[in-house]
N, C-alpha and C positions, 0 to 999 in steps of 0.2 A: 673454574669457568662459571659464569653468570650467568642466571638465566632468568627469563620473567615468568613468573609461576602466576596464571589469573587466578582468580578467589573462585571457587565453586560458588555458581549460582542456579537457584534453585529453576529447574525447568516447567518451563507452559507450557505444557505441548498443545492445552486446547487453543490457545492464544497463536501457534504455527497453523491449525487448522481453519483457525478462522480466516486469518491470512490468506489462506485456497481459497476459500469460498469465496473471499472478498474479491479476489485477483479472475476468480471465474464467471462473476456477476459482472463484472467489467466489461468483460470480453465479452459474453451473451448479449452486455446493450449495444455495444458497437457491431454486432454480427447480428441484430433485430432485426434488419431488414432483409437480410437475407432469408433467417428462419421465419418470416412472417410469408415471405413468397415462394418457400421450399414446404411450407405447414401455416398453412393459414389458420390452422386451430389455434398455434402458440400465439396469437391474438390476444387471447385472453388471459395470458399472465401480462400482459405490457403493463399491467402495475406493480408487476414486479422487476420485471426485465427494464423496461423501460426507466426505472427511476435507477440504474445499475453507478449512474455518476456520484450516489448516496457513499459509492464504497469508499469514494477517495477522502469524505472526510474522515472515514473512519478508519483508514489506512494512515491518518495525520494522526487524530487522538492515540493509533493503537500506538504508533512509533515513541510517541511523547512517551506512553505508559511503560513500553520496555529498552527504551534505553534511562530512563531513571532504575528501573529495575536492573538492567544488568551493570551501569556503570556507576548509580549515586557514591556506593560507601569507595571508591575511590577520588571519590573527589571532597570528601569531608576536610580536608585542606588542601585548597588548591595550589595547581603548580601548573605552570606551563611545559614542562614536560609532560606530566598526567593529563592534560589538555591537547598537546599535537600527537601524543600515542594515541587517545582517541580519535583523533581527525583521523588520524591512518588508520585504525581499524577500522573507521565506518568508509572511507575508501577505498579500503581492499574489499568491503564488503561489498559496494554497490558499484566501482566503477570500472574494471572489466566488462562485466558482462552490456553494462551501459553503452561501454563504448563502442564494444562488438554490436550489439544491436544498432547502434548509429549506422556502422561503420557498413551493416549491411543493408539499412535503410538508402545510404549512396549509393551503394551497388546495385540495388534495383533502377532508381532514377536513373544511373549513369547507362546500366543494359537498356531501358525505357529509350532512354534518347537514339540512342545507334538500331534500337529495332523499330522502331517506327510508330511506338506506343505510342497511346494519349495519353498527358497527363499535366497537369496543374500548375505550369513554371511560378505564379503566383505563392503557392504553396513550399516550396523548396528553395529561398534566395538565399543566392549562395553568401552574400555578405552577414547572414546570421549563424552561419555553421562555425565556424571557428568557437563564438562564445557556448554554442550549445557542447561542440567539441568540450566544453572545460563547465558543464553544467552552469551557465550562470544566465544563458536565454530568459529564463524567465524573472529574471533580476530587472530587467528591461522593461521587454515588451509584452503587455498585455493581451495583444491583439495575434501571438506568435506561440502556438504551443509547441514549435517543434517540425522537422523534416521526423522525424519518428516520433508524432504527434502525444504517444504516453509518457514520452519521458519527461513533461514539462515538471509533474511531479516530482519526476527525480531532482531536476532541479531546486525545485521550491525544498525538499526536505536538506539538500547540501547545503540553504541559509538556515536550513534550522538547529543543522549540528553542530555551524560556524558560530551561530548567534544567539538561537534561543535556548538550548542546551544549557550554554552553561547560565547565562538567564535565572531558566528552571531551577537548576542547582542552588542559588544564591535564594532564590524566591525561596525558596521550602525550608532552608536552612532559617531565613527571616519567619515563617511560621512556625517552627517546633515549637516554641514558647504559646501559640495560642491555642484555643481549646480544639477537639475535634468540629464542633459545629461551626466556626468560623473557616475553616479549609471545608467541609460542604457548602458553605453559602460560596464561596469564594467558587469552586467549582461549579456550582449551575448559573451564577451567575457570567462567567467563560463560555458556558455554550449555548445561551439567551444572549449573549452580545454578539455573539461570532454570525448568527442570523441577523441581526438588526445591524451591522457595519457592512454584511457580503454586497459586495456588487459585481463582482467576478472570481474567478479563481485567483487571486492574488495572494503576494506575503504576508499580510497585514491576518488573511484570516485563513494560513497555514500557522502562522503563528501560534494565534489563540486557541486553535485545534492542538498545538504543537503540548502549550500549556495544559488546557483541560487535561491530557493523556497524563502528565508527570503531577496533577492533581487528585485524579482516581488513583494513583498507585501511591501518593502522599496517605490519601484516605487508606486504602491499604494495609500500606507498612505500618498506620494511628494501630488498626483495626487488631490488626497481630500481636503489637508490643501488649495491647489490651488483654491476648488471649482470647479474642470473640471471634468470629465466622458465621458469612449469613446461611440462613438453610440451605440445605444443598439442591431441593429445584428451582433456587432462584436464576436459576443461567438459565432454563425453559420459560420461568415465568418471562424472561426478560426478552429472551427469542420471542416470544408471542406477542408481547408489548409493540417492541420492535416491530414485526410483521403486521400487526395489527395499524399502526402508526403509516406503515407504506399503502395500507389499503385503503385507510379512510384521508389522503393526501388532501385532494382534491376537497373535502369536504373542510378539513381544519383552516386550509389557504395555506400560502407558503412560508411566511413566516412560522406562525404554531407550528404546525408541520414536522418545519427544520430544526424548530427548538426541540420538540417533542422526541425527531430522532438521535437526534445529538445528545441527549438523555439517555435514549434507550440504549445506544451505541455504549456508552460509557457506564450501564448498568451491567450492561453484557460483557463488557471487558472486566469488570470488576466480580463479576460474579464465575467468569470461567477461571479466575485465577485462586477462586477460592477451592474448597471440595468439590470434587467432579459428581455433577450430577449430569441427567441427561443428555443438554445440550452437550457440555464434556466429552462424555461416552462418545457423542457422532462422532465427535471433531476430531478427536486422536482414535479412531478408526484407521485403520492402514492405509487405507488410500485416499482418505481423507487427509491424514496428517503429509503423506508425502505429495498432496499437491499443495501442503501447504511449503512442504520444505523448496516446490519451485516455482512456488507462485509469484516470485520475481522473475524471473525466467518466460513466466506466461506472460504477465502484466507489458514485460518492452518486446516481446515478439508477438501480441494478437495483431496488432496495427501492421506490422510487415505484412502476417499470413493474409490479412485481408486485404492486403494490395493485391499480391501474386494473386490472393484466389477469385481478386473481382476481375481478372483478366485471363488466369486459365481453365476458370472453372464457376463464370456467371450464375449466377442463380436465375435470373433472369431467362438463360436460356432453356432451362430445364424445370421454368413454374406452371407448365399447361403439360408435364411429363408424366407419369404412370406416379403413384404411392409411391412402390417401391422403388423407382427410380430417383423420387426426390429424398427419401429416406436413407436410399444411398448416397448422396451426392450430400446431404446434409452430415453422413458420416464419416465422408471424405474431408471436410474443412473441419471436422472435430479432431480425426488422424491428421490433416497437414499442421493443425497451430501446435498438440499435444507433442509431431514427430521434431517442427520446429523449436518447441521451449524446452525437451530434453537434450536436446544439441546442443543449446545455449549453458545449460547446466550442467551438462556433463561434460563438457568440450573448453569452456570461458570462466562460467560461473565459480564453479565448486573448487578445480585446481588452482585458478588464479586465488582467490582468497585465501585457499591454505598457503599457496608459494606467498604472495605476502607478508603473510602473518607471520609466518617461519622466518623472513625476512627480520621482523619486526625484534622477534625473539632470539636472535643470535647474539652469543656473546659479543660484547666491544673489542677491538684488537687485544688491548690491554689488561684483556681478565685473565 
């Protein structure tokens, strides 16, 4: 009997924690308002919280940088078989649990309509569900992120698996031949354009996010073959860079800015894949590392829990309420998103991608 044996590859684990934090920063900007009216203190991170949309480029570059890491040396001669086994693994990977969170984005609208809720018909037409059903909404319409508003990303990254992937692949194989300094200029020069083209969330600069990622891991794999590795607190230097870069926003303008973080981003990927320093150490932390293991899971169910919770549990009604009662109530929508993303991953997520893949891996009749 036959069987498909993948190649051990070498694990991030800081590169899954970062993952968490990314998918937590998310969810903190879109729950801003609530936590600004439940703790009027957390005011004073809004230059952190508030710039939380920073994570999804860097949820683009990370993607680019580990799927050239887990799947380039399979693709060193291509095939179209090695090409749609791909396809199917990154859709057993992302679209379960996608389409469970769609599917329970309806089910709130459709309960909304029969109980007498208010809510947006503008926001949820039904003639775009079918394409977002099949991820490709955001292939379209710019102006449409979605009846479950986070997964527009999802979709932007299924053009990237279909098209820039393998792109990527052909790109870097055309660079082996030149020196290391030409693949860094190549790369900053990807995330200095990807600022000066943006004028929305579009494919045009998922793309080039897409690229930059499979470029730092280009740089990389240079780095290794070399036998070199940067100091080990450069993952810290780079976190600091990085946080430094979101405080002084306002002062650089938004282009520098975005150039600047889009650097930092890609410093920091490159530097947690090296020797674990610091930053490292947080990251694959236990509870750090396992919110990165469901920080898909958070990313497409924050936007549900803050439907239900802007309806059964306003913040609004409880912002003139005792300390401890907003403290409480603030702890309750940190339990409903956390009780909702484990459901998703323990119930959709995790089993469907193993049945998949086990799918994937079965012998053919004929072996």
């Amino acid at each position: 009997m036959k069987a498909i044996v993948a190649a051990k590859i070498e694990k991030l684990d800081a590169l899954t924690g970062l993952r968490g934090v990314a998918a937590l920063w998310v969810a903190a900007m879109h729950f801003s308002h609530e936590m600004y009216l439940l703790l009027p203190v957390t005011a004073g991170l809004n230059w952190l919280i508030g710039q939380g949309a920073n994570a999804v480029p860097l949820f683009f570059i990370l993607s680019g940088f580990i799927l050239l890491h887990t799947y380039r040396e399979r693709f060193e001669v291509f095939s179209w078989a090695k090409y749609c086994e791909f396809i199917w693994l990154r859709l057993a990977r992302i679209y379960p649990a996608y389409l469970a969170a769609l599917g329970l984005m309806v089910g709130l609208v459709v309960v909304s309509m029969f109980a007498g809720v208010a809510y947006s018909k503008e926001a949820y037409p039904l003639a775009r569900l079918p394409w977002e059903a099949l991820m490709l909404h955001r292939w379209w319409w710019t102006d449409f992120f979605g009846w479950n508003f986070p997964d527009w990303s999802i979709s932007a990254e299924w053009f990237a698996y279909l098209f820039i992937f393998p792109l990527a692949v052909w790109l870097l194989k055309k660079l082996q031949s030149r020196a290391i300094g030409f693949s860094l200029v190549a790369l900053l020069g990807l995330l200095v354009l990807e600022p000066a083209v943006r004028t929305e969330w579009k494919l045009p600069m998922v793309s080039l996010l897409f690229l930059a990622g499979a470029m730092v891991w280009e740089l990389r794999r240079r780095l290794a073959a070399l036998g070199k590795t940067l100091w080990a607190p450069s993952d810290l230097v780079a976190a600091l860079f990085l946080i430094l870069v979101l405080w002084f926003e306002r002062s650089f303008g938004s282009f520098v800015s975005a150039s600047l973080f889009l650097v930092a981003v890609g410093w920091l990927i490159f530097s947690l894949s090296q020797k674990p320093g610091i930053a490292a150490k947080f990251l694959t932390w236990g509870p750090v590392l396992f919110l990165g293991e469901i920080s898909y899971s958070i990313y497409l169910t924050h936007g549900i829990s803050q439907r239900v919770l802007k309806v059964a549990l306003s913040a609004e009604k409880f912002a003139s309420a005792s300390l401890a009662v907003r403290i409480a109530v603030l702890l309750a929508y940190v339990f409903c998103l956390l009780a909702l993303s484990l459901a998703l991953y323990f119930l959709v997520e995790r089993p469907a991608r193993h049945w998949l893949r086990r799918l994937k891996t079965m012998p053919s009749p004929s072996s």
